[in-house]
DSSP file (Angstrom, degrees, kcal/mol; ACC not computed):
  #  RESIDUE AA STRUCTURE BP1 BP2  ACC     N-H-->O    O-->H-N    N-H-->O    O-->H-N    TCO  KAPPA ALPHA  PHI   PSI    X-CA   Y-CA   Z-CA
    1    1 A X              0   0    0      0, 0.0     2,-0.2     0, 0.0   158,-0.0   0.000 360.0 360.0 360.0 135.2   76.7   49.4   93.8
    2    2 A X     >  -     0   0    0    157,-0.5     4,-1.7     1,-0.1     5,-0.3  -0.603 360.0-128.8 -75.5 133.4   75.8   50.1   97.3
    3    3 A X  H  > S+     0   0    0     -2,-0.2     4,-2.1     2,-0.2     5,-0.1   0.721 106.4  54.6-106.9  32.7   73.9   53.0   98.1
    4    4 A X  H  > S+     0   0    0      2,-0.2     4,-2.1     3,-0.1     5,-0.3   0.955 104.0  61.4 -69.3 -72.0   76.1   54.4  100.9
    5    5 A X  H  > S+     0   0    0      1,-0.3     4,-1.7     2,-0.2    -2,-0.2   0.774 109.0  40.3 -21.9 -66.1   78.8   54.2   98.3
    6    6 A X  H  < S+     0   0    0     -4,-1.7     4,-0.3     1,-0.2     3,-0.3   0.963 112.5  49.0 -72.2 -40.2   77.0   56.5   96.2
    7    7 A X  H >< S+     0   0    0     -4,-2.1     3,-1.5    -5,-0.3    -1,-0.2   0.943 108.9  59.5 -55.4 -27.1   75.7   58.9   98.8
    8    8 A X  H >< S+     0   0    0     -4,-2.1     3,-0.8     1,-0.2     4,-0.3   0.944  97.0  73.0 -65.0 -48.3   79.7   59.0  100.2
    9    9 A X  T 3X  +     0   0    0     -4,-1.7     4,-1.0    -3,-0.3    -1,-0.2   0.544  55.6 100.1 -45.2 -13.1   80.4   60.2   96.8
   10   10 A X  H <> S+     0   0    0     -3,-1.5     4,-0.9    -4,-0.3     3,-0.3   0.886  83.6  47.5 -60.7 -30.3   79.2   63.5   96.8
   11   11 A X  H X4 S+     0   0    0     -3,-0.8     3,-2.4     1,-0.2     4,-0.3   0.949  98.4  80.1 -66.9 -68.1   83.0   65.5   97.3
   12   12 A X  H 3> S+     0   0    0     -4,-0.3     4,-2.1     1,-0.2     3,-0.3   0.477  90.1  42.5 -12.5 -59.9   84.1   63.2   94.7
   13   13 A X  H 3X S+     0   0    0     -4,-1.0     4,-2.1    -3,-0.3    -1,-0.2   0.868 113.6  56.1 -48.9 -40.1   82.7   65.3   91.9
   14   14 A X  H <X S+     0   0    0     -3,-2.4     4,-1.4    -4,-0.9    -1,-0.2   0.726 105.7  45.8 -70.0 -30.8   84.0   68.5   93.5
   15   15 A X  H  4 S+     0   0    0     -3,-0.3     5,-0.4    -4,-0.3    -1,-0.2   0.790 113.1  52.8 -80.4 -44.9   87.4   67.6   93.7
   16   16 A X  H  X S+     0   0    0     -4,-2.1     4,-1.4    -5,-0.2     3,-0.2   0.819 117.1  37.8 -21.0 -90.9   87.4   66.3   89.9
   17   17 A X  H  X S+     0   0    0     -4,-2.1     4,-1.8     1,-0.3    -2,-0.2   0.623 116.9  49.9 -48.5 -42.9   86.0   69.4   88.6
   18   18 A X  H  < S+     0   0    0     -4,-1.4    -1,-0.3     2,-0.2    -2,-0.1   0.015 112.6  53.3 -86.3  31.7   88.2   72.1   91.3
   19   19 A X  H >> S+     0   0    0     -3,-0.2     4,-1.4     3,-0.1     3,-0.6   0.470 111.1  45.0-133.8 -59.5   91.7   70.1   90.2
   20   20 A X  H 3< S+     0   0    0     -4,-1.4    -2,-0.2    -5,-0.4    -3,-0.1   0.783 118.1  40.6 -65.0 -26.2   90.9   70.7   86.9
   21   21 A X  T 3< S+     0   0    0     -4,-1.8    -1,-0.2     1,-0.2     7,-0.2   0.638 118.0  47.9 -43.4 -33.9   89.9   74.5   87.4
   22   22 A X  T <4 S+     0   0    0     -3,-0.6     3,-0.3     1,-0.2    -2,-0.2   0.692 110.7  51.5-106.6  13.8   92.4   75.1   89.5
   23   23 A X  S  < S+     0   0    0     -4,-1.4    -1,-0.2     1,-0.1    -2,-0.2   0.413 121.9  31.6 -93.4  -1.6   95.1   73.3   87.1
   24   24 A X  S >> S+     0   0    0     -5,-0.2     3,-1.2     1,-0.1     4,-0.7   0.136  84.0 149.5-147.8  32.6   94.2   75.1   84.2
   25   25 A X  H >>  +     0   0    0     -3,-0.3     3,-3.6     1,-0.3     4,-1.8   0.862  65.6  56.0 -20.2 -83.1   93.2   78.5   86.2
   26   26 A X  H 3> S+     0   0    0      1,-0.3     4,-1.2     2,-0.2    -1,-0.3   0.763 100.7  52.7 -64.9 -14.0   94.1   80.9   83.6
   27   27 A X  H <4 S+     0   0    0     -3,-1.2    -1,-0.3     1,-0.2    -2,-0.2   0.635 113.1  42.4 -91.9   6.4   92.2   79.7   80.8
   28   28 A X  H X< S+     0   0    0     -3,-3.6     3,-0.9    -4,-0.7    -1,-0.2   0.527 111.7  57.1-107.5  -9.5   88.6   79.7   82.8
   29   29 A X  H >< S+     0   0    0     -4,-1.8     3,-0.7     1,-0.2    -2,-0.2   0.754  93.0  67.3 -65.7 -17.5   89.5   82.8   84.2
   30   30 A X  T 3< S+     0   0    0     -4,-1.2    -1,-0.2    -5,-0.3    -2,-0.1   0.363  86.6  66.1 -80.7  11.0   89.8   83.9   80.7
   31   31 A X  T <  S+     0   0    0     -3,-0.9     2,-0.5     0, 0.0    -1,-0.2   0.311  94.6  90.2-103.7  17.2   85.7   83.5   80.1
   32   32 A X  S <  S-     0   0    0     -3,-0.7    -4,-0.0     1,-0.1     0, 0.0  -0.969  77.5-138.0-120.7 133.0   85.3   86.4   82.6
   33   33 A X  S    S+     0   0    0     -2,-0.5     2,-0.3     1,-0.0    -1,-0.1   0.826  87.7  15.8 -56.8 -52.1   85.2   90.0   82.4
   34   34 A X  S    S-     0   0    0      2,-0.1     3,-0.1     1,-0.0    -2,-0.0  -0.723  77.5-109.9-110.1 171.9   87.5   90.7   85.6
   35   35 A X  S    S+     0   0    0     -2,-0.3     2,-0.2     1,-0.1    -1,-0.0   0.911  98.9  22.6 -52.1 -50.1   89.8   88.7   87.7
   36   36 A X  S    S-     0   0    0      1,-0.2    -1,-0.1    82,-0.0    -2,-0.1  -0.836  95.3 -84.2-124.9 165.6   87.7   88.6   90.7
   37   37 A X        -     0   0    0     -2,-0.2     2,-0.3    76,-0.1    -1,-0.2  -0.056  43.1-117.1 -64.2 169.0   83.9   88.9   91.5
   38   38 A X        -     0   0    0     -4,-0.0    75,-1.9    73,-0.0     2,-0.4  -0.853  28.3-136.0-111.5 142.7   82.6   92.4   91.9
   39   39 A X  E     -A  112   0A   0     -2,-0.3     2,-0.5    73,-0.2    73,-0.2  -0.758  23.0-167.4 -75.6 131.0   81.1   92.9   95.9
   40   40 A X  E     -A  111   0A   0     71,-3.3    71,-1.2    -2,-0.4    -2,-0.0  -0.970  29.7 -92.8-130.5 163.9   77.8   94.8   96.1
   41   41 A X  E     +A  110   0A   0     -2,-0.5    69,-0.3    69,-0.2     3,-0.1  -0.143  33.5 178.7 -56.3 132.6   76.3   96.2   99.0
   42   42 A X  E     -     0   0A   0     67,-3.1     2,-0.2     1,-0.8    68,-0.2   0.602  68.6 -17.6-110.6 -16.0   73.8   94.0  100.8
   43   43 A X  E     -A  109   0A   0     66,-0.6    66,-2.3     2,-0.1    -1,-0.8  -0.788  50.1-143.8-175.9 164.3   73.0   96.6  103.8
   44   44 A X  E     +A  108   0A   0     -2,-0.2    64,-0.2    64,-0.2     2,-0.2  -0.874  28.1 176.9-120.5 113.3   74.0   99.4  105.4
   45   45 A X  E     -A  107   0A   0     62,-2.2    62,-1.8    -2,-0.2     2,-0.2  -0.782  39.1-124.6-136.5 171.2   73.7  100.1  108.9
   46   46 A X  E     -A  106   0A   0     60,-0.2     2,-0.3    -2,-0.2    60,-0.2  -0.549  38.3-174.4 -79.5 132.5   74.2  102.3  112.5
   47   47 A X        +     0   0    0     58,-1.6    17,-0.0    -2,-0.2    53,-0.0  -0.979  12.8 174.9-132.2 152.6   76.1   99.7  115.1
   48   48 A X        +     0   0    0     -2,-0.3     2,-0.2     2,-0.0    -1,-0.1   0.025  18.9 145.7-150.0  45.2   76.4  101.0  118.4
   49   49 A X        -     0   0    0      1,-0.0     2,-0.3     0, 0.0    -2,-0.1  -0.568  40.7-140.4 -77.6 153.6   77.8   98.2  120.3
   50   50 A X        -     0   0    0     -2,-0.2     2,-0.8     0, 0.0    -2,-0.0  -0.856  18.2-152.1-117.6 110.6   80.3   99.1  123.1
   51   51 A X        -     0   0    0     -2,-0.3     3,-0.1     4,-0.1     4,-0.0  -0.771  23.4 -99.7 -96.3 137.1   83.4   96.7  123.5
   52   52 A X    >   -     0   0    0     -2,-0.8     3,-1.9     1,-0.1     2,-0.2  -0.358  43.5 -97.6 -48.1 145.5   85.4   95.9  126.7
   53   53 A X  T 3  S+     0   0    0      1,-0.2    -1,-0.1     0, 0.0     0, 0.0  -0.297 117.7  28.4 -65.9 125.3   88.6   97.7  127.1
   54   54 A X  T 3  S+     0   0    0      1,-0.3    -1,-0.2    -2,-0.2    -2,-0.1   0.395  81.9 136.7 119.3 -26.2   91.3   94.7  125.8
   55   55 A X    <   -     0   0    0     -3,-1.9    -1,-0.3     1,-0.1     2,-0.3  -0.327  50.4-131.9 -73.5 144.4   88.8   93.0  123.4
   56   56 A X    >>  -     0   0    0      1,-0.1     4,-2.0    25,-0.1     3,-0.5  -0.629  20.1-107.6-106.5 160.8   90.8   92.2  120.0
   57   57 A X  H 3> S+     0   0    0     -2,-0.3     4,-1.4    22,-0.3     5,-0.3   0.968 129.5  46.8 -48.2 -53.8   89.8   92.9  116.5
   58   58 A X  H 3> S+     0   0    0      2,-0.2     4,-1.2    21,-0.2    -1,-0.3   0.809 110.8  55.0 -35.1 -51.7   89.3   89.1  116.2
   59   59 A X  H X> S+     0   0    0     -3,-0.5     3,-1.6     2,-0.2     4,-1.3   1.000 114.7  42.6 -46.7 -90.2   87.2   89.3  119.7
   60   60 A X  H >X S+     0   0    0     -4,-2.0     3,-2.2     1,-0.3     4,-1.1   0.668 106.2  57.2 -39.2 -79.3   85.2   91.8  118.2
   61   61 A X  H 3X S+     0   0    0     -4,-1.4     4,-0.8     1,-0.3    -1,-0.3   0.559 106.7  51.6  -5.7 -54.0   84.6   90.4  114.8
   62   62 A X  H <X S+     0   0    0     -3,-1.6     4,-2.5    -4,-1.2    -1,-0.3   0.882 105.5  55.0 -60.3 -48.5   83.2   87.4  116.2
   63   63 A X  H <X S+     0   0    0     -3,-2.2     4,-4.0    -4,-1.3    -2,-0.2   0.946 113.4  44.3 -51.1 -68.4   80.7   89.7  118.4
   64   64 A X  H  < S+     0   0    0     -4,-1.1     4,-0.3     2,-0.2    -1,-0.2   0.851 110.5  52.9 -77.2 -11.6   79.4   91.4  115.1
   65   65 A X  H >X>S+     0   0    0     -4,-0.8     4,-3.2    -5,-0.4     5,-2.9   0.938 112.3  43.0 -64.6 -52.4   79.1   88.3  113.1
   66   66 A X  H 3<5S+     0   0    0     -4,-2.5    -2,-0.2     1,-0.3    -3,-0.2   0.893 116.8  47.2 -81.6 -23.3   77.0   86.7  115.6
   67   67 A X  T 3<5S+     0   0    0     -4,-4.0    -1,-0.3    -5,-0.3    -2,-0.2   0.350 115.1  52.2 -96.1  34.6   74.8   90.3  116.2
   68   68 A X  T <45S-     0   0    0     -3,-1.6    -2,-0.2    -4,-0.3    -1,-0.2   0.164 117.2-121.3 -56.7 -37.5   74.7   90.2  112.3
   69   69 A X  T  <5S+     0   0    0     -4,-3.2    -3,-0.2    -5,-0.2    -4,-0.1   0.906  79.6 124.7  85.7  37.6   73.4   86.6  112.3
   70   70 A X      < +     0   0    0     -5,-2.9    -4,-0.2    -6,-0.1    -5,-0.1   0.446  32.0 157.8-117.8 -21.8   76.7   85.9  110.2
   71   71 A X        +     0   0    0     -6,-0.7     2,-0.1    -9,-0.1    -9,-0.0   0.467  26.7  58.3  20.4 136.0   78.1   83.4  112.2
   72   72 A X  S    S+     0   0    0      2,-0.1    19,-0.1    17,-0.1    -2,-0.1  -0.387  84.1  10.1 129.3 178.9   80.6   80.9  110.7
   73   73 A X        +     0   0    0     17,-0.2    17,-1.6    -2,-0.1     2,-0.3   0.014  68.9 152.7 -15.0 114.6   84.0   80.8  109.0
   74   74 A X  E     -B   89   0A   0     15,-0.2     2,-0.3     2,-0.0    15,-0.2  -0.966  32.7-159.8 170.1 135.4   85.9   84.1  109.0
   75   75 A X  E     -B   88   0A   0     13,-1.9    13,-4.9    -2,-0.3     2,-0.1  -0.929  11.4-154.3-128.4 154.3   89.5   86.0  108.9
   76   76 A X        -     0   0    0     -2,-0.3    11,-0.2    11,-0.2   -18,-0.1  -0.533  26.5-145.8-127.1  66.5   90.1   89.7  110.0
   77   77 A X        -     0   0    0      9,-0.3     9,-0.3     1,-0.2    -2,-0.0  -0.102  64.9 -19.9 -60.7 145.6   93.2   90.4  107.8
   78   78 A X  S    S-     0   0    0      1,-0.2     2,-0.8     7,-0.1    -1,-0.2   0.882  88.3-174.3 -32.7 101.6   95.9   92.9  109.6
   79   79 A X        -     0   0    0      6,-0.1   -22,-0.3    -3,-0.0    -1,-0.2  -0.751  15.2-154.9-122.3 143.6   93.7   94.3  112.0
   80   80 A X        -     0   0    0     -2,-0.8     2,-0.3     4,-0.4     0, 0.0  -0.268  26.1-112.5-108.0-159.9   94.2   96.9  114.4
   81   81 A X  S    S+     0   0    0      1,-0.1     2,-1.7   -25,-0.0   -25,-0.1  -0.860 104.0   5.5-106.0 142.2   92.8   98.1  117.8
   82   82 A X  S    S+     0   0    0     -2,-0.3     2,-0.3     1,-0.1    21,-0.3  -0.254 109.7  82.7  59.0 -38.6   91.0  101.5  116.7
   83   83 A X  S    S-     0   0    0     -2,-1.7    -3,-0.2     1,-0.1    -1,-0.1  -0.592  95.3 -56.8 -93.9 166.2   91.2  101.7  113.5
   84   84 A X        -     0   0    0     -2,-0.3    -4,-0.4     1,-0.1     2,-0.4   0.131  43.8-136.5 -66.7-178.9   88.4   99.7  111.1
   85   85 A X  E     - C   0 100A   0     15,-1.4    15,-3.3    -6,-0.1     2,-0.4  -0.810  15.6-165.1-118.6 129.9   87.8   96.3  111.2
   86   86 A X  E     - C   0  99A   0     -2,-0.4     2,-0.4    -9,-0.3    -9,-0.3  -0.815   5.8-167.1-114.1  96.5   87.3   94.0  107.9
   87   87 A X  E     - C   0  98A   0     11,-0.7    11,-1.5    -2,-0.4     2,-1.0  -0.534  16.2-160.4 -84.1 126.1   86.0   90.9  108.0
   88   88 A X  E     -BC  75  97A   0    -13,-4.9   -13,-1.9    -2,-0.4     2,-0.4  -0.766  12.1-163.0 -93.4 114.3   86.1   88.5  105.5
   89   89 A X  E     -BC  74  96A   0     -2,-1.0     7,-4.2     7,-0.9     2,-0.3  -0.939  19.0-143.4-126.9 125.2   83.1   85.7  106.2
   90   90 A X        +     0   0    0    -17,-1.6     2,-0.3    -2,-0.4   -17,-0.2  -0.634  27.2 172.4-105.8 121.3   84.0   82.8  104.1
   91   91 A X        -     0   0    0     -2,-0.3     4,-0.4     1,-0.2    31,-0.1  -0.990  32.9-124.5-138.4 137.1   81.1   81.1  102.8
   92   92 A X  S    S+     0   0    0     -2,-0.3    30,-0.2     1,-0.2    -1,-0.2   0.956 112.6  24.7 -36.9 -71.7   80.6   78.0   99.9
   93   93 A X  S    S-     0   0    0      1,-0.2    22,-0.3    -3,-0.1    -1,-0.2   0.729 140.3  -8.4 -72.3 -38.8   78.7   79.6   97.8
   94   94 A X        -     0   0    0     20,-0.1    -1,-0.2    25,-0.1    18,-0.2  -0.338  55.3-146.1-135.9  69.1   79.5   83.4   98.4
   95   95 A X        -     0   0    0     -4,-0.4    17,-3.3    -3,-0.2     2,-0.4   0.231   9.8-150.0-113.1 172.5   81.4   85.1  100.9
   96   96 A X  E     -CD  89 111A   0     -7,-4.2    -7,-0.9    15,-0.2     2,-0.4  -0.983   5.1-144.1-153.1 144.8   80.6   88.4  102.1
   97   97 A X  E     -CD  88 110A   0     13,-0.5    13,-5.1    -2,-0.4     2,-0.3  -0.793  22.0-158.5-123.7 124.4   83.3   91.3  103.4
   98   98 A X  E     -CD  87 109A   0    -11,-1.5   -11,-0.7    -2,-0.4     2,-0.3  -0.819   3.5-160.9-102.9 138.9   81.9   93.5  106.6
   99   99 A X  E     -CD  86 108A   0      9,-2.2     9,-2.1    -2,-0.3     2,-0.5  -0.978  11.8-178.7-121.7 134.2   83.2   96.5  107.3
  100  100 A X  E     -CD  85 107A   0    -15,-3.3   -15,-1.4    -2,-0.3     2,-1.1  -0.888  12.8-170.9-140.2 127.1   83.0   98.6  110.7
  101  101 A X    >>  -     0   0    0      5,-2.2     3,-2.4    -2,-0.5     4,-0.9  -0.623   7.7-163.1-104.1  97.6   84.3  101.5  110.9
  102  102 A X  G >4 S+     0   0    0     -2,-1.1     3,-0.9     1,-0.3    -1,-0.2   0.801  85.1  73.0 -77.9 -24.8   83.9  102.3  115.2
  103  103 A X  G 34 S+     0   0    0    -21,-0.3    -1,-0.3     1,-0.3    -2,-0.1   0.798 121.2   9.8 -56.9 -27.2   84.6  106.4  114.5
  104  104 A X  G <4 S-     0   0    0     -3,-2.4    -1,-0.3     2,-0.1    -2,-0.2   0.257 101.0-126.5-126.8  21.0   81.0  106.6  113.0
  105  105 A X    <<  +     0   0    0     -4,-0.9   -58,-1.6    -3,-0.9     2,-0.3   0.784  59.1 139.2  43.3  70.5   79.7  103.3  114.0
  106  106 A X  E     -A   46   0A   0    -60,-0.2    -5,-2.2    -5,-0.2     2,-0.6  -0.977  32.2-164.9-136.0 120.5   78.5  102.2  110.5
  107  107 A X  E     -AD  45 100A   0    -62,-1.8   -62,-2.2    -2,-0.3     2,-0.3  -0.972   4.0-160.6-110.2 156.3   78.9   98.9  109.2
  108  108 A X  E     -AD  44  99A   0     -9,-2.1    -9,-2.2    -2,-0.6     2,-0.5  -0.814   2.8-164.4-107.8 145.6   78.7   97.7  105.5
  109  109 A X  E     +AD  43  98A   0    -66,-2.3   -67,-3.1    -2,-0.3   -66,-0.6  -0.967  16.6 178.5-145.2 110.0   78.0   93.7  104.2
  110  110 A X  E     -AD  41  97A   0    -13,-5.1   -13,-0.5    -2,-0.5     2,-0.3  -0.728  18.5-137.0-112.1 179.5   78.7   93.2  101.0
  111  111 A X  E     -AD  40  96A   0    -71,-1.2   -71,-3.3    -2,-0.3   -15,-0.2  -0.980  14.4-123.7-144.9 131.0   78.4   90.1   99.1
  112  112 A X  E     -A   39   0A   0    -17,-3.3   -73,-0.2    -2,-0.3     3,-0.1  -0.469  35.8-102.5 -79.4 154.1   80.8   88.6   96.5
  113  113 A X        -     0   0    0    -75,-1.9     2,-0.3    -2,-0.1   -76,-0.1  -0.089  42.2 -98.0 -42.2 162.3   79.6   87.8   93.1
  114  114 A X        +     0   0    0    -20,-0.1   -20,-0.1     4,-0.0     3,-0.1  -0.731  48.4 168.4 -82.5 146.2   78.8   83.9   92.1
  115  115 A X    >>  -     0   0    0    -22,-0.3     3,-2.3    -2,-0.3     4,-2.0  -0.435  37.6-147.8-143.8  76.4   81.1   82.5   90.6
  116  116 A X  H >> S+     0   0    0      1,-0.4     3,-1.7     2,-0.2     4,-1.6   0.619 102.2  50.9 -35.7 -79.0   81.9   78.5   89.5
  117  117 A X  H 3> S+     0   0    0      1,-0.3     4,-0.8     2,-0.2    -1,-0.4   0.265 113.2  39.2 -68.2  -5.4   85.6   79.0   89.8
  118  118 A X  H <> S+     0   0    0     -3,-2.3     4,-2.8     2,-0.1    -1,-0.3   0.569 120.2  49.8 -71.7 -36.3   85.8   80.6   93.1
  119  119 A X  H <X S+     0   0    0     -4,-2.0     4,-2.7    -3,-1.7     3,-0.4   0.995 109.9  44.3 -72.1 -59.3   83.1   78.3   94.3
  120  120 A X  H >X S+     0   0    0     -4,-1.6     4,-1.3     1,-0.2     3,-1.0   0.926 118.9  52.1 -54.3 -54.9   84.6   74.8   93.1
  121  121 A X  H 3X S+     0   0    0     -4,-0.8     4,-1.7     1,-0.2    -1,-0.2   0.818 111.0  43.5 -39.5 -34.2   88.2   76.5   94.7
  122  122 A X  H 3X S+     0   0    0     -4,-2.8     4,-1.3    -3,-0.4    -1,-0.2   0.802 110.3  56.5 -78.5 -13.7   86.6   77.3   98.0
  123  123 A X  H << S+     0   0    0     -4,-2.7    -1,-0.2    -3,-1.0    -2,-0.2   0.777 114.3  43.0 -86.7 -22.2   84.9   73.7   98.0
  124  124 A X  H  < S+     0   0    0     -4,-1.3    -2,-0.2    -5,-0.3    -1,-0.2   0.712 113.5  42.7 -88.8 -30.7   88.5   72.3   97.5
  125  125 A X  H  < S+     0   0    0     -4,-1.7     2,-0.3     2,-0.0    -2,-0.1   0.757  82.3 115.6 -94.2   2.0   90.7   74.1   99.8
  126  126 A X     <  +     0   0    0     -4,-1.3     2,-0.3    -5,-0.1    -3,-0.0  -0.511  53.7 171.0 -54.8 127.2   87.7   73.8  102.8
  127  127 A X        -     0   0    0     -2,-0.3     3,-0.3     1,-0.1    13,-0.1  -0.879  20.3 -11.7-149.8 162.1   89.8   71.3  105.6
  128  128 A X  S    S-     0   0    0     -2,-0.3    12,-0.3     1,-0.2     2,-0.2   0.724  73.0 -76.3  30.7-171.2   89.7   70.1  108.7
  129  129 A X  S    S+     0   0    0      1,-0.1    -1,-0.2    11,-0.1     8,-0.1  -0.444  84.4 117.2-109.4  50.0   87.7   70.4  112.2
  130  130 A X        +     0   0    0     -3,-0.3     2,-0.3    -2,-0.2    -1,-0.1   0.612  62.0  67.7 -87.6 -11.9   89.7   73.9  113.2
  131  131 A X  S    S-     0   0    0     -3,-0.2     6,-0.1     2,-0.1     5,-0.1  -0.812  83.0-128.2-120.1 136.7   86.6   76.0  113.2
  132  132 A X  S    S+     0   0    0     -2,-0.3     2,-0.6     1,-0.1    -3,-0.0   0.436  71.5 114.2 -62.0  13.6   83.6   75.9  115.7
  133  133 A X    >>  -     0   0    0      1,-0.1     3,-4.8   -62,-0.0     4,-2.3  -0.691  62.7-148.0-112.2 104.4   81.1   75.6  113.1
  134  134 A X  H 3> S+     0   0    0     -2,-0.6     4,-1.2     1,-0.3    -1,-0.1   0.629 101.1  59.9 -54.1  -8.1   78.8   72.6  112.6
  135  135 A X  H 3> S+     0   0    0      2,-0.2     4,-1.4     3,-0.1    -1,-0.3   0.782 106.9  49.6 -81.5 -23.0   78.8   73.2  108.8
  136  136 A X  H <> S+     0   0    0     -3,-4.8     4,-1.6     2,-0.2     5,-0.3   0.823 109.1  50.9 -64.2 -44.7   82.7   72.8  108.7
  137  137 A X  H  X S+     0   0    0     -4,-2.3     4,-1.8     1,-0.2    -2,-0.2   0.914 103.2  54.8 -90.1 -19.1   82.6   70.0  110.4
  138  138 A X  H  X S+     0   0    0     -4,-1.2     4,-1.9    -5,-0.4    -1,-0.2   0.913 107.7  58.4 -57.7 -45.3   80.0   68.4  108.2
  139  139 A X  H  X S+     0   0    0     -4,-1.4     4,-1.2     2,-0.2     3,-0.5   0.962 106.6  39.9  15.6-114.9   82.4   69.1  105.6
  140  140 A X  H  X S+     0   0    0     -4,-1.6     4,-1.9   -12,-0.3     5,-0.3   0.843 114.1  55.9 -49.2 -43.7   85.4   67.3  106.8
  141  141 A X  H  X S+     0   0    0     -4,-1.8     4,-3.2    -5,-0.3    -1,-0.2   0.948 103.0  52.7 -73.0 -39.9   83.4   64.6  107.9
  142  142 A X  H  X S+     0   0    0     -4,-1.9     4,-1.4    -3,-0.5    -1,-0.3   0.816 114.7  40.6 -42.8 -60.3   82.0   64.1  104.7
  143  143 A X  H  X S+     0   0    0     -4,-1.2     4,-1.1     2,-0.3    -1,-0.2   0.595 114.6  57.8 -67.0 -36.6   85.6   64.0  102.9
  144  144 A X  H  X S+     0   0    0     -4,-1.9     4,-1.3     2,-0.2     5,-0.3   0.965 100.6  47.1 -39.2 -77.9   86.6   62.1  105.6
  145  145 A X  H  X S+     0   0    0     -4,-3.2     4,-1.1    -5,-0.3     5,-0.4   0.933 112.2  59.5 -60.1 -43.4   83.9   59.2  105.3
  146  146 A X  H >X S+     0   0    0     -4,-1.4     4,-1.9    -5,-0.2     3,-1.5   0.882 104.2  51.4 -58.1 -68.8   85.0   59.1  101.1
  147  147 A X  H 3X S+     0   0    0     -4,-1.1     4,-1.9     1,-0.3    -2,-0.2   0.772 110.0  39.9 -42.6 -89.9   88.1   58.4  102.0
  148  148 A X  H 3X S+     0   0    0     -4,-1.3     4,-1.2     2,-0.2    -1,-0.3   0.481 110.9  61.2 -13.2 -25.7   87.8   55.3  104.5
  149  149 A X  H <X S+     0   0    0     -3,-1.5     4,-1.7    -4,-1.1    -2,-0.2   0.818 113.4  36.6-100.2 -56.9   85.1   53.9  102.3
  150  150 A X  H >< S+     0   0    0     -4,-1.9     3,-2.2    -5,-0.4    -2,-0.2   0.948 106.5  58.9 -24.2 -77.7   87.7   53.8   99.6
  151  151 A X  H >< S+     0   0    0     -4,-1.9     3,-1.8     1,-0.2    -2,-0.2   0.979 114.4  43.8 -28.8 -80.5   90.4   52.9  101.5
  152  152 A X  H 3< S+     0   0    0     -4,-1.2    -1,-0.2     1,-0.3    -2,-0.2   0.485 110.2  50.3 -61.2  -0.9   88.0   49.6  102.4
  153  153 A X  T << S-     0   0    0     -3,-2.2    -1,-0.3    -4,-1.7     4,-0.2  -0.411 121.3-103.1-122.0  54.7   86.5   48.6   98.9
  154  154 A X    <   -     0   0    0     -3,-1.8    -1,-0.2     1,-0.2    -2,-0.1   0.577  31.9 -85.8  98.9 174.7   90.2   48.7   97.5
  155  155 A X  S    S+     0   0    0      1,-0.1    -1,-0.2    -3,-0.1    -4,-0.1   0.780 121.0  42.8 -87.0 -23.0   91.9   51.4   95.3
  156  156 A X  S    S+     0   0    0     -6,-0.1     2,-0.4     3,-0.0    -1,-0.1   0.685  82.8  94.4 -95.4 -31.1   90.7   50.3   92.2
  157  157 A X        -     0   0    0     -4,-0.2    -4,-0.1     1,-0.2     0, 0.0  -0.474  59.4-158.7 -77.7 114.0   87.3   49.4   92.6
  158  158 A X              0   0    0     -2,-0.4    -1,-0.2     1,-0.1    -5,-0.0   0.984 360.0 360.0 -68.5 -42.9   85.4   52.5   91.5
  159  159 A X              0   0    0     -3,-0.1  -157,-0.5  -158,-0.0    -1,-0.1   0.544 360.0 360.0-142.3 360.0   82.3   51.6   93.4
């Protein structure tokens, strides 16, 4: 065994283990008290940033992530121009849902519970180079290089 081969392995495990979670979803959901993780509060704070007239909820999201120090991977499901903004910032291990509400300038970051079966799902359905964010692309590259190194010691040969 080489040991590039084994360091190239590391998604291997993860994909095992999240194909079998997510193929037999209800019965590890069933060792948990609710469906999904509970958020709890991680701060609360006064924001008093000023946007340009025209900036979009997305625009802006991005703007409080990065003066949060939150950077990274993130959706802002239906949002609209005045009323608040909810951000979801997508994270391996934990993700954590910002709220700003620009009529009192407040935002909240909460933080989802840990969870194995949300983590091994987000560690499988993480793709591609779409996002500006060097931990994404380390990622993909990663899953990437397993793949080719496969591909080039045959299909059968486990290592």
């Amino acid at each position: 065994m080489r040991i590039i081969d084994l360091a190239l392995c590391v998604p291997c495990p993860s994909v095992f283990l999240s194909t079998l979670v997510m193929a037999h979803r209800p019965f590890v959901q069933s060792f948990y008290a609710t469906e999904r993780p509970q958020f709890t509060v991680e701060r609360e704070m006064d924001y008093s940033r000023t946007f340009a007239p025209g900036t979009t909820p997305k625009e802006k999201a991005a703007l409080i992530l990065r003066d949060l120090g939150l950077e990274g991977r993130h959706n802002v499901p239906n949002a609209k121009d005045g009323a608040p903004i909810v951000i979801n910032r997508q994270h391996a291990l934990s993700n954590r849902r910002i709220k700003f509400d620009p009529a009192t300038g407040r935002i909240t970051v909460e933080r989802e519970g840990f969870r194995s079966l949300n983590f091994l799902e987000r560690v499988r359905r993480r793709r591609g180079f779409q996002d500006p964010y060097l931990v994404e692309d380390t990622w993909a590259f990663s899953a990437d290089l397993t793949v080719l190194t496969r591909r080039h010691n045959g299909p059968n040969q486990v290592f």
